[in-house]
C-alpha positions in Angstrom: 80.8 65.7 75.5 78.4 68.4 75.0 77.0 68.1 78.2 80.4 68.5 80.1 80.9 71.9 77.8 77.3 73.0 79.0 77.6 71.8 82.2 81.3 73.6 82.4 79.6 77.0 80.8 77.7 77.1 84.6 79.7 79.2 87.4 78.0 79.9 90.8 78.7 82.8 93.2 78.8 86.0 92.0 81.4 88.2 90.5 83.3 90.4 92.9 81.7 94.4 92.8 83.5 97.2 95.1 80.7 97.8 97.7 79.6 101.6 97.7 81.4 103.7 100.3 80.4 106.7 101.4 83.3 109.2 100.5 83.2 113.1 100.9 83.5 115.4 97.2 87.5 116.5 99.2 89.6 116.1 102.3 87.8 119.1 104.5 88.7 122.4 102.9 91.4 120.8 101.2 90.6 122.2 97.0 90.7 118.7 95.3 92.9 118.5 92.2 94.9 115.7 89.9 98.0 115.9 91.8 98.9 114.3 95.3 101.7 114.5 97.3 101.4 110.4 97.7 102.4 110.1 94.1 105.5 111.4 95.5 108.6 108.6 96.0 109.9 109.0 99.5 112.9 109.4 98.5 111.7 112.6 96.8 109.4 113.5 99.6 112.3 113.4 102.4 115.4 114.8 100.7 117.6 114.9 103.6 120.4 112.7 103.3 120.3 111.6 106.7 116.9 110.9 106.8 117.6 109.2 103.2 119.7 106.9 104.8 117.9 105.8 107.7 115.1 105.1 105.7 117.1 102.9 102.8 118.5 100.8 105.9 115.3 100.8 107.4 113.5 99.1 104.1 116.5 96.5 103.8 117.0 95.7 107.5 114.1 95.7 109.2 112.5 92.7 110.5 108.7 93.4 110.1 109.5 94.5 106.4 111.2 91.0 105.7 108.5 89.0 107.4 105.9 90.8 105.5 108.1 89.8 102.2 107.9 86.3 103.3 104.3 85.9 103.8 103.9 87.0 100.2 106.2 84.5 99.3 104.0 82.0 101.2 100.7 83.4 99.5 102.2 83.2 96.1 103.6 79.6 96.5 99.9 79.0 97.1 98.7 81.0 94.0 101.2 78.9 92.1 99.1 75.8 93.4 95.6 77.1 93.1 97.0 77.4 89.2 97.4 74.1 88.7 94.0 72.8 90.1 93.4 72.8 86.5 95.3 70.4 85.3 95.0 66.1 86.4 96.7 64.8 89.4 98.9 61.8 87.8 100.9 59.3 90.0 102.9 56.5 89.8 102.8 53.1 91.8 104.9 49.9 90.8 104.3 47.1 93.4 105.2 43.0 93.5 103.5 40.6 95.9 103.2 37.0 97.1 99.9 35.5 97.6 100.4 32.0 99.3 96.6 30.3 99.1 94.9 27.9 101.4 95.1 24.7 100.3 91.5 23.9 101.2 90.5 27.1 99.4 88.9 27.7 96.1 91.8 29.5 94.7 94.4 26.9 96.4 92.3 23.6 95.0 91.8 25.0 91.7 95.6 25.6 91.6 96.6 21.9 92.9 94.6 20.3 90.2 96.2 22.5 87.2 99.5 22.7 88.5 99.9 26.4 89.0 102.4 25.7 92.2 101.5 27.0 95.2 101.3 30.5 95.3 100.6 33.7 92.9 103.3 36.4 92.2 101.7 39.8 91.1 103.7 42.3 89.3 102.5 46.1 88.5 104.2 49.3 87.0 101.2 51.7 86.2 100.3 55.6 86.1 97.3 56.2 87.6 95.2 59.9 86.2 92.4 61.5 88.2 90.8 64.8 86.6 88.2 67.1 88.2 85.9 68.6 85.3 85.2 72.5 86.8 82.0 72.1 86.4 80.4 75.0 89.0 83.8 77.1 88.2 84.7 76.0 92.1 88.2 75.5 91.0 88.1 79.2 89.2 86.9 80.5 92.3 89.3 78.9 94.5 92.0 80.3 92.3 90.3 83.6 92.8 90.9 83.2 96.0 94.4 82.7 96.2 95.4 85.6 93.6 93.3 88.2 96.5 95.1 86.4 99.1 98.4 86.9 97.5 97.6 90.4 96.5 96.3 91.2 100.0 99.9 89.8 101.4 101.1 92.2 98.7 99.5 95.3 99.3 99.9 94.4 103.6 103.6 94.3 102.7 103.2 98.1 101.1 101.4 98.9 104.1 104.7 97.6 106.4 106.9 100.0 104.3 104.6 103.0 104.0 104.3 102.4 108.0 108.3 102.3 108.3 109.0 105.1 106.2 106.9 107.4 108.5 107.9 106.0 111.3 111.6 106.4 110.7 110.9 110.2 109.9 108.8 110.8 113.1 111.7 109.6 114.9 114.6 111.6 113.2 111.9 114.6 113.6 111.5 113.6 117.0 115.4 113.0 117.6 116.2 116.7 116.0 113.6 118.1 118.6 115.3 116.6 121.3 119.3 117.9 120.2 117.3 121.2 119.9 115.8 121.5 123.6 118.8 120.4 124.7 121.1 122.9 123.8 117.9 125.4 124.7 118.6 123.7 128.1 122.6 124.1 128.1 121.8 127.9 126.8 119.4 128.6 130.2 121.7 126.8 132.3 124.6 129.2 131.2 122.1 132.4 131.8 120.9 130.7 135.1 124.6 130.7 136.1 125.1 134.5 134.9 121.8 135.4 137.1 123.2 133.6 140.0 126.4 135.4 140.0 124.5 138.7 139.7 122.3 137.9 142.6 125.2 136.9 144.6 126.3 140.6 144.1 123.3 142.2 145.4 122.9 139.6 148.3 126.7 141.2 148.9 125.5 144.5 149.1 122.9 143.9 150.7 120.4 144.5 148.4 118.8 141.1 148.6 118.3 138.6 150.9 120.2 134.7 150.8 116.3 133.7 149.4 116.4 135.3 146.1 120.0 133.2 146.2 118.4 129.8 146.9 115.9 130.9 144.5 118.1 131.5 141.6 120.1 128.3 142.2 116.5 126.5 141.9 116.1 127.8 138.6 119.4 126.8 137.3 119.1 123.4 139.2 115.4 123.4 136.9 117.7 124.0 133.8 120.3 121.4 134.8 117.6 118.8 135.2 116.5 119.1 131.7 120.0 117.8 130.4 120.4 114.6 131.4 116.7 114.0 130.8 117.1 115.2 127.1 120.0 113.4 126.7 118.4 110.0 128.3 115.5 110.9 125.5 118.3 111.6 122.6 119.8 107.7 123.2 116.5 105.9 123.6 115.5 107.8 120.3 118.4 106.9 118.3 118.2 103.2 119.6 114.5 103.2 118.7 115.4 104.6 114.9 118.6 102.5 114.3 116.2 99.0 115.7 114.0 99.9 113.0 116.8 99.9 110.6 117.8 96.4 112.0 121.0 97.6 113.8 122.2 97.3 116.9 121.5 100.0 119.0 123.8 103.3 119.1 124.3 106.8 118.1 123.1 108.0 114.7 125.5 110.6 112.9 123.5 113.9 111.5 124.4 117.6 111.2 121.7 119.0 110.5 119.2 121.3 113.1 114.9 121.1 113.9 114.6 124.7 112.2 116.7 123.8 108.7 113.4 121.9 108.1 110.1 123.7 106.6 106.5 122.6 106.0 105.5 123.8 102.1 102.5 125.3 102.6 101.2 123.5 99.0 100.5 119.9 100.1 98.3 118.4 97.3 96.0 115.8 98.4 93.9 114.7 95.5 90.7 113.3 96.0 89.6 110.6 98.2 88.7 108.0 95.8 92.1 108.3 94.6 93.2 108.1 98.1 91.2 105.0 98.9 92.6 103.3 95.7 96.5 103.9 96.6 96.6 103.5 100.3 98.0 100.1 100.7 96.1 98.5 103.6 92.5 99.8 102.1 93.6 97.6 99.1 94.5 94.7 101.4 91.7 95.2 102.9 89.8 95.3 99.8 91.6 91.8 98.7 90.3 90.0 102.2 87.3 90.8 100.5 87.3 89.6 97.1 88.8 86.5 98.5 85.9 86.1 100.6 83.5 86.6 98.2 85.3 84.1 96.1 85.4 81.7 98.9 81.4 82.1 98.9 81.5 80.3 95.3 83.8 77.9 96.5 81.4 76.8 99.0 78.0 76.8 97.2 79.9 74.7 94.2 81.1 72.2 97.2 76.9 71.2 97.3 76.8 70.3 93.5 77.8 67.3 91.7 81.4 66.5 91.2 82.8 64.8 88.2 85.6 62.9 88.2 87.7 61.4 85.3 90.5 58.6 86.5 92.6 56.5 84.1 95.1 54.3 84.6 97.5 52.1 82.8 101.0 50.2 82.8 102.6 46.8 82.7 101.1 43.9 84.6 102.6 40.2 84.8 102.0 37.0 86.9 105.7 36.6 86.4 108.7 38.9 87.1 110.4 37.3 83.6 107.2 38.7 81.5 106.7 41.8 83.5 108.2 44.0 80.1 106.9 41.5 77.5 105.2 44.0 75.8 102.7 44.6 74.5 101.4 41.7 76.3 101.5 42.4 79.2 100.4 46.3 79.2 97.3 47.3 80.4 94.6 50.1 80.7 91.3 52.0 82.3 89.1 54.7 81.8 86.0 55.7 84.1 84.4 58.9 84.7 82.1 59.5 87.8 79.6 62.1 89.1 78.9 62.3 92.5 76.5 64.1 94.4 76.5 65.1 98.0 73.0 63.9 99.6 73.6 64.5 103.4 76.9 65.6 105.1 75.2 66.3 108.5 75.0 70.4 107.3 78.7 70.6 106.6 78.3 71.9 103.3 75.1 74.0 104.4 77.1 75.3 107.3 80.1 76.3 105.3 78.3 78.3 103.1 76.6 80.4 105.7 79.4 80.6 107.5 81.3 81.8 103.9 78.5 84.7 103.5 78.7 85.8 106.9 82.4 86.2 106.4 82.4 88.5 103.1 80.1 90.4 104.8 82.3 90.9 108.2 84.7 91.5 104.8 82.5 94.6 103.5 82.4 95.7 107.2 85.8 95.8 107.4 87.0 97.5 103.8 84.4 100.1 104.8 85.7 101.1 108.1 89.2 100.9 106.4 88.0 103.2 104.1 86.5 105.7 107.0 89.5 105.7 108.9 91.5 106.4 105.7 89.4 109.8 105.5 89.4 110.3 109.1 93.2 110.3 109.1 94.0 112.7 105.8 91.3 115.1 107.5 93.1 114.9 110.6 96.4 115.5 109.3 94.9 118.6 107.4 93.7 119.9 110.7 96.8 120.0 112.3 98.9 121.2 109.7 96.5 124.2 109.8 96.3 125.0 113.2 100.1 124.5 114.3 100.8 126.7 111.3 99.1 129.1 113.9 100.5 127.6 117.2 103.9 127.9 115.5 103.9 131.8 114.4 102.4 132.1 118.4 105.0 129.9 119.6 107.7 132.3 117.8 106.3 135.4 119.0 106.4 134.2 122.6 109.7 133.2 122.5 110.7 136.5 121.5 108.3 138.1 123.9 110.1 135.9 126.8 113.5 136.2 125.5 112.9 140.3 125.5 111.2 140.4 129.0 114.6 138.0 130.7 116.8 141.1 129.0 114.5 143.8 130.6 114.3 142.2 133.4 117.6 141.4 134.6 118.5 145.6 133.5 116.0 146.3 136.0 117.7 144.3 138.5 120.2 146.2 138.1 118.8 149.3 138.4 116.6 148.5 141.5 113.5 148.7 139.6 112.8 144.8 139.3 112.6 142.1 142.0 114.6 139.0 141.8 111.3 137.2 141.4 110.8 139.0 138.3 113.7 137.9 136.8 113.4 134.3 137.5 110.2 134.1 136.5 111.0 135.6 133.2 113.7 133.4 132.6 111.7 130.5 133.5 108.8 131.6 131.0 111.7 131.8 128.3 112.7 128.1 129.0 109.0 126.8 128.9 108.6 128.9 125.7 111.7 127.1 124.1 111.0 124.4 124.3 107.8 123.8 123.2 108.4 126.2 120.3 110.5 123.1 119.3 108.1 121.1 120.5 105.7 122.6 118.2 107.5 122.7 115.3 108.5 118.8 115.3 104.4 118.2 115.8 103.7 120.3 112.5 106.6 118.0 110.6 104.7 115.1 111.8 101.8 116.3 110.8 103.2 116.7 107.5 104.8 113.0 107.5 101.0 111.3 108.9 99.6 113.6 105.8 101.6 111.9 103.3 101.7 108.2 104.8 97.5 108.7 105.4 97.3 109.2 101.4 98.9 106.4 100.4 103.0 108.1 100.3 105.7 106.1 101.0 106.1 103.6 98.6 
């Protein structure tokens, strides 16, 4: 008995360590501090009731969220199993047979001469026990296993939500954008209509020519275009948005506008070992690598010996009638055996390379998760900063544009301006527009990758 407690005091493969990662002091220019906005509930984060909604359907309903649930199921069914490696495997057997003898045999002869009839009945009712002693810990370590697998299924499933909560705001972003340009569009398509008439007046008075006509109808057909292309872009957005939900595509119901929505310059980021140690898919990543590591152990305590305890024990009778006499006819075993494997053709040698190789395409992988992970807060940083500046540009011109269409069409009027002049200044304002909107939906996304890229969302 000492032995097995000595023996069982031996584990192989080594304990799981985080690998070092090479992470920066803060996220670009970014001052580092306690707080982060990914501590931040989404529901918190997004407080737009609309945009609430979408998102509470979207974690309910949608499809990749609910197979991501179930594969954590699976994984933890499994965990439940790798649990109970610990304990014996019992089962039960009962069995009855016939055994009709040659005459001419042994068995048949010997029965002849003492009047035993002619053939044996055999009746059994037994448990049968068998007990693997973790020796080399590989049963710990294939439990280690399972609890990283179920916690990588875990922390993927976080991933799918953090995922679909930025991916529903993008879209209702994107979707406010859209009702936006469009009623820039409807708004030049009205002013295309006034210029038209007022070029139709000169062209009467022979002031212009029937080209500067044709020429403002253009623009206004350029404006009329944009409509039915906006609202073609409006449907597919809210089909795309209400899919993710798990509706059926259709309209989505909001009153609210693109500009009723402002970026807070103060966007905390914390640190990036923080970062690394709440963003979802860097932990499941992170828990493909523990498993692995475990799975090393696993494989190295495959090449040792095994020991094996079996019992086994029951009723056993000759005759149906004295199958329960008991205690007569009960019965019992008890063995214990240790193999060793001697040669499995390089199974077990293969395995374990095979095992190593894999934790290290493991550490490969946790580090590059971890380098993207700073990649992307640094990128969202980046662009939050510089479409702060695009957007006070993007202001500016619109009022530039907007002013010179006013000057413009009262030089017209006056004689001083061509009609080229005052197409082309109301087709700068239109461009202007709408990528001012454009613009501004880009800087809300920004906002929305800067919070999912920490971690947010959960």
């Amino acid at each position: 008995m000492s032995l097995v407690v000595g023996l069982a005091a031996c584990r192989v493969g080594r304990n799981y360590e985080r690998p070092p990662v090479v992470l920066p002091a803060q996220f670009g220019t970014a001052a580092p501090s306690d707080s982060s906005i990914a501590k931040v509930e989404w529901n918190k984060f997004f407080t737009d009731a609309t945009l609430q909604e979408l998102i509470g359907k979207a974690l309910s309903g949608n499809y990749d969220l609910q197979l991501a649930v179930k594969r954590v199921e699976a994984s933890q069914a499994y965990l439940k199993q790798a649990k109970a490696a610990w304990l014996p495997a019992f089962n039960a057997q009962a069995s009855a047979n016939t055994n009709f003898p040659s005459k001419k045999s042994f068995t048949g002869m010997n029965m002849s001469q003492f009047n035993f009839g002619d053939h044996i009945e055999d009746f059994n009712l037994g448990v049968n026990m068998s007990w693997e002693i973790d020796i080399w810990g590989k049963i710990r370590r294939q439990k280690e296993a399972a609890l990283a697998t179920y916690l990588q299924t875990y922390e993927a499933q976080h991933a799918v939500q953090t995922s679909l909560v930025s991916a529903i705001a993008n879209g209702y972003f994107n979707l406010l954008m859209l009702d936006n340009q469009l009623t820039v569009a409807r708004r030049n398509v009205a002013l295309s209509d006034t210029i038209v008439k007022m070029i139709g007046l000169q062209k009467t008075a022979g002031e212009v020519t029937e080209l500067a006509v044709q020429q403002a109808v253009s623009q206004k057909q350029t404006a009329e275009l944009l409509i039915p292309q906006l609202e073609q872009g409006i449907a597919i957005q809210e089909n795309a948005i209400r899919i993710l939900t798990g509706d059926l595509p259709g309209p989505i119901s909001r009153n609210r506008s693109l500009h009723d929505f402002q970026v807070s310059d103060s966007l905390p980021t914390g640190i990036p070992v923080a970062m690394v140690s709440r963003r979802p898919d860097v932990r499941a990543t992170e828990m493909g690598l523990v498993a692995a590591n475990a799975q090393v152990g696993v494989a190295q305590a495959s090449m040792y010996p095994t020991l094996n305890i079996t019992a086994s024990g029951g009723a056993n009778a000759f005759k149906a009638s004295n199958w329960f006499s008991l205690p007569a006819s009960l019965f019992g075993t008890a063995a214990g055996s240790l193999a060793q494997p001697i040669f499995q053709r390089r199974a077990l040698k293969t395995s374990l390379e095979v095992a190593k190789i894999q934790r290290e395409q493991a550490v490969i992988q946790f580090r590059q998760a971890t380098l993207n992970a700073v990649g992307e807060v640094s990128d969202a940083l980046v662009k939050l900063d510089k479409l702060k500046s695009q957007q006070q540009i993007a202001g500016e011109q619109v009022n530039t544009t907007q002013l010179a269409v006013k000057q413009a069409q009262m030089l017209f009027r006056s004689g001083m301006a061509t009609y080229l002049e005052v197409i082309t200044a109301q087709s700068r304002a239109l461009q202007a527009e709408l990528g001012q909107s454009e613009i501004d939906r880009q800087r809300l996304s920004a906002m929305v990758d800067l919070y999912r890229s920490l971690g947010g969302g959960l």
